[in-house]
N, C-alpha and C positions, 0 to 999 in steps of 0.2 A: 318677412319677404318684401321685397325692393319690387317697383313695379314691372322689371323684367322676368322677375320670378313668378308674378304672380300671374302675367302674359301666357310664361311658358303652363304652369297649373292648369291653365284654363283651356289652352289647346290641346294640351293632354286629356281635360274631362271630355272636350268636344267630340274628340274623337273613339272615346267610349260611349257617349251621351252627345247625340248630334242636338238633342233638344236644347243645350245649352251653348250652340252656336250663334252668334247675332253675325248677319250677314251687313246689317245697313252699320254704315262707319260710327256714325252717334250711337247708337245702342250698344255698338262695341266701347267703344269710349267710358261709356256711364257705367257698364256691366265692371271694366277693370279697375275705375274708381271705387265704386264699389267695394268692389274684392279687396281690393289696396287697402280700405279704411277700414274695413274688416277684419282682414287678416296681418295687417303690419306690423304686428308682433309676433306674429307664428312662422317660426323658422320654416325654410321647404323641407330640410331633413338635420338630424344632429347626426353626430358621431354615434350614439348610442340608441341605436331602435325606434329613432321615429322620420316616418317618412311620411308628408302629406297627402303626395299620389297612393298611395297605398290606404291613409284613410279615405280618400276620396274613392279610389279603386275598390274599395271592401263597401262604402255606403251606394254606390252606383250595383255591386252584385246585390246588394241584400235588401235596396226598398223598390218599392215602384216608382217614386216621387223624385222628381226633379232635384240634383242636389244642390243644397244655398250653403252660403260661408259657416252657419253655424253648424253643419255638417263632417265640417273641418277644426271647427273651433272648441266641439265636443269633444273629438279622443284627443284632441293636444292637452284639456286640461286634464283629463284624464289622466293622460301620460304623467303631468307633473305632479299631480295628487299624490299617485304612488310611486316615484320615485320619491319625492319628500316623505312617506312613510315608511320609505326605509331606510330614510339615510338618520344617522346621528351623527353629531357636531362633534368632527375630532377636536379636543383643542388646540388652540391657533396657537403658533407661531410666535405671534407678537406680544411684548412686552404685557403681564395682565397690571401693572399700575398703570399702563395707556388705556385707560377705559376706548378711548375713541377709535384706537389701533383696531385694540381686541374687537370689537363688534362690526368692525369692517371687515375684517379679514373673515368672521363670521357668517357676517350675511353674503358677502360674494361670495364664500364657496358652498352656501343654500342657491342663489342665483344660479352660480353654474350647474350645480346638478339638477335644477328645475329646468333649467334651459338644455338641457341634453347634453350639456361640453365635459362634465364630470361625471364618473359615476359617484351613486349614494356609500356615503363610508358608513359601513354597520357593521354595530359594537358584537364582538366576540365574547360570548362567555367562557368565564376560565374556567370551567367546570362543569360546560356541556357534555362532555365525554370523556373516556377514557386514553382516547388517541390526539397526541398535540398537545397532552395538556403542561402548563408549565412545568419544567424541573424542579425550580425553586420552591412553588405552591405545594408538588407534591412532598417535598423531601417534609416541608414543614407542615400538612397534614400529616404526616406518617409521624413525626416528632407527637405532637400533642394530639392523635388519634380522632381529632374533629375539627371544623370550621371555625368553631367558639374555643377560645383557649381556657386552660381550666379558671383561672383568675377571673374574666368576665362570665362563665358559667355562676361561680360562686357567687357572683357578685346579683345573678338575675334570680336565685334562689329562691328567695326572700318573696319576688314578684310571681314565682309561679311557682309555686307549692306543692302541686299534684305532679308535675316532670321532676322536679324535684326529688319528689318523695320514689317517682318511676326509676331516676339514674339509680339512685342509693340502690334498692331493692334488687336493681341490676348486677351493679357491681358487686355486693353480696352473698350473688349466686343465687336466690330467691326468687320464685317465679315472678314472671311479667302481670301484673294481672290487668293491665291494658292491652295486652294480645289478644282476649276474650271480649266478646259482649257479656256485658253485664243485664240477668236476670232480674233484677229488682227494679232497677232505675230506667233499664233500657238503653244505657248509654252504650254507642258503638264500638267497633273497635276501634282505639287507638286514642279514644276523649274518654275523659276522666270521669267519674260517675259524677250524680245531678242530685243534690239535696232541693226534695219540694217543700215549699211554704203552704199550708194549709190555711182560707182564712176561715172566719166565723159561718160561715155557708157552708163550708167542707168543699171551697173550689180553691183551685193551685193556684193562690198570689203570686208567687215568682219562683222560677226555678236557678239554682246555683251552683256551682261545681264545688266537689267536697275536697278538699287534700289529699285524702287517703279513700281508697278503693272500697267498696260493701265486702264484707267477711266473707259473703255467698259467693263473690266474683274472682276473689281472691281462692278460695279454696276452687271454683272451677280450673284459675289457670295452672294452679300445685296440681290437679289431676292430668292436665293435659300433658304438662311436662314430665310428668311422672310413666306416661302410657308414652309417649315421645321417647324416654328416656331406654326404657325396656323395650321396645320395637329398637333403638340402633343397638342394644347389649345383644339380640338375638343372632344375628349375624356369626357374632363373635362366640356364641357356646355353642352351634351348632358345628 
């Protein structure tokens, strides 16, 4: 705000807040310097949802206390905080072998959305929903039937042994036996069972996940699917 700005702020609060009226000319004077070196980076309003009569207007309804610049200087950075929390850095424009380019055109368009002239650009997930979602993405989800294509599945195999060992048992029509908790180990649904280490005390040194499911877990989830199986055949004999 320019010192006309911050002129007009002022006779705006006075006249909500007469306490902050200075009658004698030096007091006015000192008060708008003040204000001036205060607030001379805080715009009076942006383009986008901020206005300073309005924080001023909202701290005049809500305290009893005299209002001072930092009054005004609280929701403004507020305001920037969360727009820079929501915005993410589209990429720029300019050439990325101009390092100097690229991190101009960067940081001013963090500037203007901090400063109220932009709004914040926030990144869209491709896979938030069902509605909107790319063509392209879906055609080639429905192509290879998941997000991981079989080649780097196969490729992660080796590093996770118990999903692993889950796709197989899947696709061979075989119960899930990570659908169930597991009785012995205790492990939940959907994590692999827990191989305990016993030490010389008889207290559990460390626990680890096993490749393959407990026999007990594995036969509860062949019952489940087996009572699953014949609850949907009933339908169809009666």
């Amino acid at each position: 705000m320019d010192r006309r700005e911050i002129a007009a702020l002022l006779a705006y609060i006075g006249r909500l807040d007469p306490r902050t009226i200075r009658t004698d000319q030096g007091e006015a004077r000192d008060q708008l310097a003040q204000w001036h070196e205060l607030l001379g980076d805080v715009p009076i309003a942006t383009p986008h949802g901020w206005d300073a009569r309005v924080a001023a207007r909202q701290h005049i309804r809500t305290s009893p206390y005299q209002i001072l610049p930092a009054d005004v200087v609280r929701p403004w950075e507020s305001y920037r905080r969360d727009r820079l929390a929501r915005h993410s850095d589209p990429t720029p424009s300019a050439d990325p072998d101009d390092q100097a380019a690229w991190t101009a055109e960067l940081v001013g368009t963090r500037r203007a959305v901090a400063a109220g002239t932009e709004q914040p650009a926030q990144a869209r997930a491709i896979t938030s929903s069902q509605e909107g979602i790319n063509p392209r993405l879906q055609a080639r989800l429905d192509q290879i039937g998941s997000c991981i294509p079989p080649a780097a599945r196969t490729a992660l195999a080796p590093f996770r042994p118990a999903r692993a060992a889950r796709e197989a048992a899947v696709a061979q029509g075989l119960p899930d036996a990570l659908s169930v908790r597991c009785e012995w180990c205790l492990a939940p649904v959907g994590e692999p069972c827990r191989r305990r280490r016993i030490g010389p005390n008889d207290g559990v040194r460390a626990v680890t996940p096993r490749a393959t499911p407990h026999p007990g877990r594995l036969d509860l989830a062949a019952a489940q699917q087996a009572q699953r199986t014949e609850q949907a055949q009933q339908p169809a004999l009666a």
